[in-house]
FIVOGU-6226 format. One record per residue (C-alpha): x, y, z. Coordinates in pm, whole numbers, padded with zeros to 5 digits, always signed. Layout:
<nodes>
XYZ/...
</nodes>
This chain:
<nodes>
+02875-00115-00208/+02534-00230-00297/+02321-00535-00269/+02318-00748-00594/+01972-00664-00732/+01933-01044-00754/+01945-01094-00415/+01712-00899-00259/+01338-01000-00143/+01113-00691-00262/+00775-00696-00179/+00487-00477-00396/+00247-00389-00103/-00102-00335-00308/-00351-00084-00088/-00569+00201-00200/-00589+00528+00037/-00714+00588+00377/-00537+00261+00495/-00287+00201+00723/-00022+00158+00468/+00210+00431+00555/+00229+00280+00932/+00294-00033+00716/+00609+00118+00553/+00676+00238+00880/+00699-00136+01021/+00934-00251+00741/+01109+00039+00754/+01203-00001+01128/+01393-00357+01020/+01760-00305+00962/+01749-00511+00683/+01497-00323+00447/+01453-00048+00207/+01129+00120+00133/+00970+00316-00135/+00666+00562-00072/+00423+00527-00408/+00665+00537-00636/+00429+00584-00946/+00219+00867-00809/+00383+01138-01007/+00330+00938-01324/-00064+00926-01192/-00070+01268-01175/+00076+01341-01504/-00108+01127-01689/-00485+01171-01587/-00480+01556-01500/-00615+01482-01177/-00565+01783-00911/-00409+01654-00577/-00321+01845-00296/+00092+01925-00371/+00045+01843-00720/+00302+02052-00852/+00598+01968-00614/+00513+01553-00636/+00557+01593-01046/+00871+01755-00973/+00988+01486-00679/+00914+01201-00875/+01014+01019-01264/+00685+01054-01467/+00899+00742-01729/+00745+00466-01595/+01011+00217-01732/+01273+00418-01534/+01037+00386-01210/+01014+00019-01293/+01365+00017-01332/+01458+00132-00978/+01217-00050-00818/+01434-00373-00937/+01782-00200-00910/+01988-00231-00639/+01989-00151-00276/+02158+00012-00033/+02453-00150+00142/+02288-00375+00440/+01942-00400+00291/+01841-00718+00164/+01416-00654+00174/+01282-00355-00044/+00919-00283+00095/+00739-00091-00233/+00433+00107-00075/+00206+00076-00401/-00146+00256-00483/-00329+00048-00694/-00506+00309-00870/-00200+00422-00948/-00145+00159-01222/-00325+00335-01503/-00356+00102-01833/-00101+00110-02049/+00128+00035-01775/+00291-00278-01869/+00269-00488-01516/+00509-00812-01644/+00786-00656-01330/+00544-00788-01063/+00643-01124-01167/+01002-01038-01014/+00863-00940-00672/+00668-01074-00384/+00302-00949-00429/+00095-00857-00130/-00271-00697-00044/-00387-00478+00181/-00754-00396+00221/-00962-00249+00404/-01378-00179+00442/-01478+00038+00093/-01711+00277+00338/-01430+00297+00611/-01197+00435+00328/-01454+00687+00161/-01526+00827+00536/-01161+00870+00597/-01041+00963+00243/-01297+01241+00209/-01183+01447+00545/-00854+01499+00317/-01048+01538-00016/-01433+01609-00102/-01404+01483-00479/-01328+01085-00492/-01493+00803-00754/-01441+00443-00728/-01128+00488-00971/-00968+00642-00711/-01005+00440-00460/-00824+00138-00615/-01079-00121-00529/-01135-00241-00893/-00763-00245-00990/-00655-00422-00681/-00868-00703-00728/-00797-00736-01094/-00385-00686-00941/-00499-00970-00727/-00642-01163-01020/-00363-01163-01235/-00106-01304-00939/-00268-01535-00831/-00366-01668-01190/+00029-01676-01166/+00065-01825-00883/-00221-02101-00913/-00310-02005-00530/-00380-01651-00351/-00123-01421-00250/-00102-01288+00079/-00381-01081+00128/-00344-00875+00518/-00673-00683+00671/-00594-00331+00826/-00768-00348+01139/-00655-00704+01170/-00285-00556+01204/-00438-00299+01439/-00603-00584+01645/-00282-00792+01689/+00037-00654+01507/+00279-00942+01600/+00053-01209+01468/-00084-01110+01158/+00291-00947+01027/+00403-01284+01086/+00164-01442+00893/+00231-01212+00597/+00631-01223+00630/+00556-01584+00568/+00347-01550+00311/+00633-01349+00140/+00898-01546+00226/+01131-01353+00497/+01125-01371+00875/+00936-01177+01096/+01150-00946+01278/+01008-00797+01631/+01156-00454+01525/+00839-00430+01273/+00604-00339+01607/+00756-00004+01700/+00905+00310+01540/+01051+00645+01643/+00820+00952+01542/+00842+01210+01256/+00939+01218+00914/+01170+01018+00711/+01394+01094+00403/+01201+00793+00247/+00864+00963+00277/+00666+01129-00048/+00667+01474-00061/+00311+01486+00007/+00384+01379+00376/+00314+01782+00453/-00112+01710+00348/-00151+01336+00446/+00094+01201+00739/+00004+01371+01040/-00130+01106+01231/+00208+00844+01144/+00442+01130+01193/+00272+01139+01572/+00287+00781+01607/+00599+00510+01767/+00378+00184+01675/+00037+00077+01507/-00286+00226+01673/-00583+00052+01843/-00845-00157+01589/-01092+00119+01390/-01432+00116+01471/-01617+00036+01138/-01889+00266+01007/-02237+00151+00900/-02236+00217+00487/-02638+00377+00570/-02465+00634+00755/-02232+00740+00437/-02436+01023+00175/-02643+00895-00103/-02326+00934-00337/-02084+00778-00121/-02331+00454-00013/-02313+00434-00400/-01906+00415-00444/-01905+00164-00143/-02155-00065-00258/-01975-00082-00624/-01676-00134-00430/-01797-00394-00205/-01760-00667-00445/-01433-00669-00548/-01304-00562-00172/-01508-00913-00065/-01322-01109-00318/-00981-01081-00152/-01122-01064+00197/-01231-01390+00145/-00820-01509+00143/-00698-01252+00430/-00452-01439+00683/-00669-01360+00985/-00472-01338+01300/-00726-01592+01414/-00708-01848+01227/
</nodes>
């Protein structure tokens, strides 16, 4: 038995790298109610620019490189029980050509996170990045187009803020998305899951280690990032400012 595709809440979690957004699928995952997805269209990323990533070969072979057959199982059915799909999505994932008229059948959400905090983390894991690859342009125009949609913002969640206080700011987005906050979402046994991407082996140390979300991140200064780093973050800085500006803040 499955879940009638109609009935379930899915929810396209929008993040670039070097975020916490595999503890996020983590914190969904732990609710008995929900399915989760790891990147679903990374393969197809792959494939189509060239681009060498650590595992290359065995995530094109994990993975559908069609993307209307990855667009079609991220709206088919669940498993019996689940009633939430959580969709871990890289932004920079969604190359152009790649029609986008699905996320008007799911819950759209945003998670950010300081450009020169993600360059300092992403490039302990890889030396070569570019703003294309850290999604910070194609999130914001992601952003753009919902909430021209919508005629208001879509939830928009802050890393560290989860960090800071995990209870408070999930709730505020499990509103924002339209299902209850379950408790369950705070803690998490360790190691891997069957959900996980293949890549887990290069990039999931740390969340493989973990049973919960970790203190807040100290933030780096952007003068203490290299010449051609300072110059990703600052033509990231923009866009990254432009959904800040809607974050439910814990705070508030």
């Amino acid at each position: 038995m499955t879940a009638p595709a109609d009935t379930a809440v899915r929810i396209a979690m929008w993040s670039g790298p070097r975020n916490i957004s595999t503890a996020m699928m983590r914190s969904f995952g732990a609710r008995t109610d929900c399915h989760v997805v790891d990147e679903p269209f990374y393969a197809l990323y792959l494939e189509r620019t060239g681009i060498v990533h650590p595992m290359r070969e065995e995530i094109l072979a994990s993975q559908k490189t069609d993307p209307d057959a990855v667009i079609a199982d991220l709206m088919g059915p669940l498993p019996a029980g689940k009633t939430v799909f959580y969709q871990k999505h890289m932004t920079h994932h969604m190359l152009p050509g790649i029609d986008l008229a699905w996320t008007q059948r799911v819950q759209n959400a945003f998670l950010i996170r300081r450009p020169e905090d993600v360059l300092a983390s992403y490039v302990q894991k890889r030396e070569e990045v570019s703003l294309e690859e850290i999604g910070f342009r194609q999130q914001a125009e992601i952003f753009d187009r919902v909430a021209d949609r919508l005629g208001k913002a879509p939830p928009v969640i802050e890393g560290n803020d989860v960090l800071k206080d995990p209870a408070k700011t999930l709730a505020l987005l499990c509103t924002g998305v339209g299902i209850p906050f379950d408790p369950a979402m705070l803690s998490w046994e360790p190691g891997r899951r069957d959900t996980d991407g293949i890549w887990a082996p290069h990039w999931y140390h740390a969340v493989e280690a973990s049973t919960g979300f970790g203190p807040p991140r100290e933030g780096i200064d952007a003068s203490a990032l290299p010449d051609h780093l300072r110059a990703i973050a600052d033509a990231a800085r923009p866009y990254y400012e432009t959904l800040a500006a809607h974050a439910l803040r814990p705070q508030d």
